[in-house]
Structure formats: structure tokens, C-alpha cells
C-alpha positions as CSV (number, residue, x, y, z in Angstrom):
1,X,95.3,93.6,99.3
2,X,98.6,94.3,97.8
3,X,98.9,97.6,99.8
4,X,98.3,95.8,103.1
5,X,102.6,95.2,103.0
6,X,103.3,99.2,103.5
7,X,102.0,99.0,106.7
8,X,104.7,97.0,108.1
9,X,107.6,98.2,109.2
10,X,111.2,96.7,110.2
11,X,114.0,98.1,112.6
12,X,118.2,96.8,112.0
13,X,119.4,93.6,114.1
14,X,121.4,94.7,117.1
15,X,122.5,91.2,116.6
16,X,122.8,90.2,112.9
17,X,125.8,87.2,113.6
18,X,123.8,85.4,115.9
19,X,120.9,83.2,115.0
20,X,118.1,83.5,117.4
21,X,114.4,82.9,117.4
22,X,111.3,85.4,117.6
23,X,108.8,84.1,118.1
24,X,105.1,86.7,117.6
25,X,101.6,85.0,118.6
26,X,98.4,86.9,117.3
27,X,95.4,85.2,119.2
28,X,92.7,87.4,117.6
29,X,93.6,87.4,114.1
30,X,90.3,87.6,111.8
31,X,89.2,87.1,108.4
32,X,86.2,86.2,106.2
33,X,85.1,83.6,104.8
34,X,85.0,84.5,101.0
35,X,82.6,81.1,100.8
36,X,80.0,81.7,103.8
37,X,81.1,85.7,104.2
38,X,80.9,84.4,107.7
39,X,83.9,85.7,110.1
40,X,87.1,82.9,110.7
41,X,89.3,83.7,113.9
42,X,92.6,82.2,114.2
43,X,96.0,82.5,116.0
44,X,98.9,83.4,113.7
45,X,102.5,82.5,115.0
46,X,105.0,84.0,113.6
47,X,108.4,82.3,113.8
48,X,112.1,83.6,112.5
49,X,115.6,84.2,112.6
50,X,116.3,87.6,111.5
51,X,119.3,88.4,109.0
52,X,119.5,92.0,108.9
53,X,116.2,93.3,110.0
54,X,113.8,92.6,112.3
55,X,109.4,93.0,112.6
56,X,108.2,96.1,114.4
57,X,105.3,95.0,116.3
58,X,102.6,97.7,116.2
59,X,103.2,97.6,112.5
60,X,102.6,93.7,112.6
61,X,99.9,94.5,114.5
62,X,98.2,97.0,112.0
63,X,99.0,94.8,109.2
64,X,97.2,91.3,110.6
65,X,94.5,93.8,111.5
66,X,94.0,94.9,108.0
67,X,92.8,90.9,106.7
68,X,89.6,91.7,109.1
69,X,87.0,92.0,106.2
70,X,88.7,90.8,103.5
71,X,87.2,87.3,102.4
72,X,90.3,85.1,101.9
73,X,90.6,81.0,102.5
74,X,92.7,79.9,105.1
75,X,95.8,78.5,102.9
76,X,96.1,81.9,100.8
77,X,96.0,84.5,103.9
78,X,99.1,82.4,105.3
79,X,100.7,82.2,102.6
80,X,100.3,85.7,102.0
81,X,101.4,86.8,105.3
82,X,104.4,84.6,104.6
83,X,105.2,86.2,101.4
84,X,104.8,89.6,102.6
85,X,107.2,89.4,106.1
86,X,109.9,87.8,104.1
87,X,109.4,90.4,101.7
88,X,110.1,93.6,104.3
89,X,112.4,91.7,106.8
90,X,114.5,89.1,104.5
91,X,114.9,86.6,107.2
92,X,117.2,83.5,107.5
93,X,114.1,81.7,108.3
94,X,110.4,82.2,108.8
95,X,107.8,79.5,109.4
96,X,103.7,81.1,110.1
97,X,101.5,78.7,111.5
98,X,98.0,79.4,111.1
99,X,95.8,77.9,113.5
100,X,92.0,78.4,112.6
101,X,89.1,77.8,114.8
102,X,86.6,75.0,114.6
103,X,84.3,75.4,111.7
104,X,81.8,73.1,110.6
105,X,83.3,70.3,113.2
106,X,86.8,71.0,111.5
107,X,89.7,71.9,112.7
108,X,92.4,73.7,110.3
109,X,96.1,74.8,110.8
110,X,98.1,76.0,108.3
111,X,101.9,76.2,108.2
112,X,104.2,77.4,105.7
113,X,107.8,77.8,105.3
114,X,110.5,79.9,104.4
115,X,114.6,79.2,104.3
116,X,117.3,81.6,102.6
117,X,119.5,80.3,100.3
118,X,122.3,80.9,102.8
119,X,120.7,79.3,105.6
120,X,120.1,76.4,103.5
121,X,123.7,76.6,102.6
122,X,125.6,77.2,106.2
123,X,125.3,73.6,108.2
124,X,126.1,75.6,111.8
125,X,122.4,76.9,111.3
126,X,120.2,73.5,111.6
């Protein structure tokens, strides 16, 4: 799993002194159940204000592709996508909901949270 974060790719922000949301919706992401080995389908959202770089979208797309067969639980694949976009893009903020399907009469949605030091920092931001 730790090679899954070559795949993605960034480009520069045209527009690195405004803030500004993107906002990417997945509706078909897939993984497996590492429990049941039984396939879990979810829609990831993908919220952030760039700094410097942005998310090249095929390359997002290829990336959440590659969890397909690879049993993982909810929390840690969204954590992990987390992890790995603020690695490659370095946001000012990033905040992945993960929004599972039904399962066993159960509904799960996952959302975790990222915030630069400097957008912590800088008031004009919130």
C-alpha cells in the first residue's frame, strides 16, 4: 500500500493568494472488507484549499482505484487517503469524508481533518 501515493500527481496553483475550495466526489470508490473479504462501496469527498499545488484528477482517480482489493476498515483507508493527499499537495486545508454504504443495517461515514500550521495561524482564513 505505501506505493499507492506515486500514482498521484499535482499541478502549481494559478491562484496560490486566494483561498478557495475544491471540492472532488468519488461515488464508486471500493474496498474490502479485511473482516468478511466481502466488497465495501463508498463515496469519498475530497475537500481543500490548495497552497501551492493542486490534485490532478485522473491521477486521483487511479489512486482511489488502486484500494479496490485491498482489505482495509473504513477509518484506516480515510485516514490514509488523508495522509497521502496532504503528503503530495500540502494544502492549507483538507477534510475527506468517507461515506460507506449500508452494511449489516449500519450506516458508516468517516471524516478526517487536516489544517496547516499557517492556516491555523492566519485569522482571515476561517
Amino acid at each position: 500500500m505505501s506505493d499507492k501515493i506515486k500514482l498521484l500527481e499535482v499541478f502549481e496553483n494559478a491562484y496560490p493568494d486566494r483561498n478557495y475550495s475544491v471540492i472532488h466526489e468519488a461515488p464508486e470508490f471500493t474496498s474490502v472488507c479485511p473482516k468478511t473479504g466481502q466488497p465495501d462501496f463508498a463515496t469519498i469527498i475530497i475537500e481543500y484549499i490548495p497552497d501551492k499545488l493542486c490534485i490532478e484528477l485522473k491521477s486521483l482517480k487511479f489512486y482511489l482505484n488502486s484500494y479496490r482489493n485491498d482489505g482495509i476498515y473504513f477509518e484506516s483507508v480515510t485516514n490514509k487517503i488523508l495522509d497521502d493527499l496532504v503528503e503530495v499537495c500540502k494544502p492549507r486545508y483538507m477534510l475527506v469524508t468517507a461515506e460507506f454504504n449500508v452494511r449489516g443495517g449500519i450506516e458508516s461515514i468517516v471524516k478526517v481533518e487536516y489544517q496547516s500550521k499557517d492556516f491555523l495561524k492566519n485569522k482571515s482564513w476561517k
